[in-house]
N, C-alpha and C positions, 0 to 999 in steps of 0.2 A: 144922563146929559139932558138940560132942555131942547125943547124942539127949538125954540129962539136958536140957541147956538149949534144943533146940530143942522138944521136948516142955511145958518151963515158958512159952515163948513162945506156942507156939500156946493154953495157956492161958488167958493174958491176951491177947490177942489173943480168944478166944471169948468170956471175960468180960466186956470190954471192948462187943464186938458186943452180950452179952445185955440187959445194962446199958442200953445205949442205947437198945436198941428198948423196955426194961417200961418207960421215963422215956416213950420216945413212946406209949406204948401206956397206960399212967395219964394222959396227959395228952389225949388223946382219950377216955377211959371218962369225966373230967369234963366236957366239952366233951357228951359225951352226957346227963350229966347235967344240962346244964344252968347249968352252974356260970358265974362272970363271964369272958366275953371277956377284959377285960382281965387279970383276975389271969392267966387261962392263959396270955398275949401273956411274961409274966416270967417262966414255970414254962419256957416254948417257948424263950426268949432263953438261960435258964440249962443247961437240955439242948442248946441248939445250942452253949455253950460248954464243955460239959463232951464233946460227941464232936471237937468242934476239938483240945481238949487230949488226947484218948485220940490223935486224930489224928498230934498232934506227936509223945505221948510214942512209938510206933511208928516214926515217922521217924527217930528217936533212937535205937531200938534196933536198927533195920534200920543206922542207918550202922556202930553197935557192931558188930553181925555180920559188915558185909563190913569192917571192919578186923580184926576177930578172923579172918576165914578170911586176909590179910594176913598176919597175925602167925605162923598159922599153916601157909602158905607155899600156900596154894589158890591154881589159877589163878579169874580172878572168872565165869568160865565153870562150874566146878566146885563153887561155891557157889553158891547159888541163895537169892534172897529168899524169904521163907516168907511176908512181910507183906503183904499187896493192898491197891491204894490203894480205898480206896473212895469 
C-alpha cells in the first residue's frame, strides 16, 4: 500500500477513535450533570451505533487493502493490516 493512502487511513482510523470517545466523554459530563437517564440511555444507543458503523466502515477498508496488496502482487505476509479490531 502507498504511504499516501496508508497515511490517509490511519487518519481516519484516529478520527474515527477521537470521535468516539468526545460522544462517550459528552455523554458522561451530562450524566454528571445530572441530566435525564433516560434521554442519555438514546444519546448511549446512538454512539454505540455510530462506533459499530466506524467499526464496519474499517472492516471495509482493511478488506479493500488486502485486495489492493493482491492486486498488487504482495505475498499476504508482506502486507500487513494497519486496522486493530477494537
Amino acid at each position: 500500500m502507498s504511504d499516501d493512502l496508508r497515511q490517509t487511513l490511519m487518519n481516519v482510523i484516529k478520527a474515527m477513535e477521537i470521535l468516539n470517545n468526545r460522544y462517550e466523554a459528552k455523554i458522561e459530563e451530562l450524566r454528571q450533570k445530572g441530566k435525564d437517564e433516560e434521554e442519555l440511555q438514546k444519546l448511549v444507543k446512538g454512539a454505540m451505533a455510530m462506533k459499530d458503523a466506524s467499526g464496519i466502515y474499517l472492516s471495509w477498508s482493511n478488506h479493500f487493502v488486502e485486495r489492493l496488496g493482491q492486486i498488487e502482487g504482495l505475498e499476504p505476509d508482506e502486507e500487513e493490516s494497519i486496522i486493530s479490531e477494537h
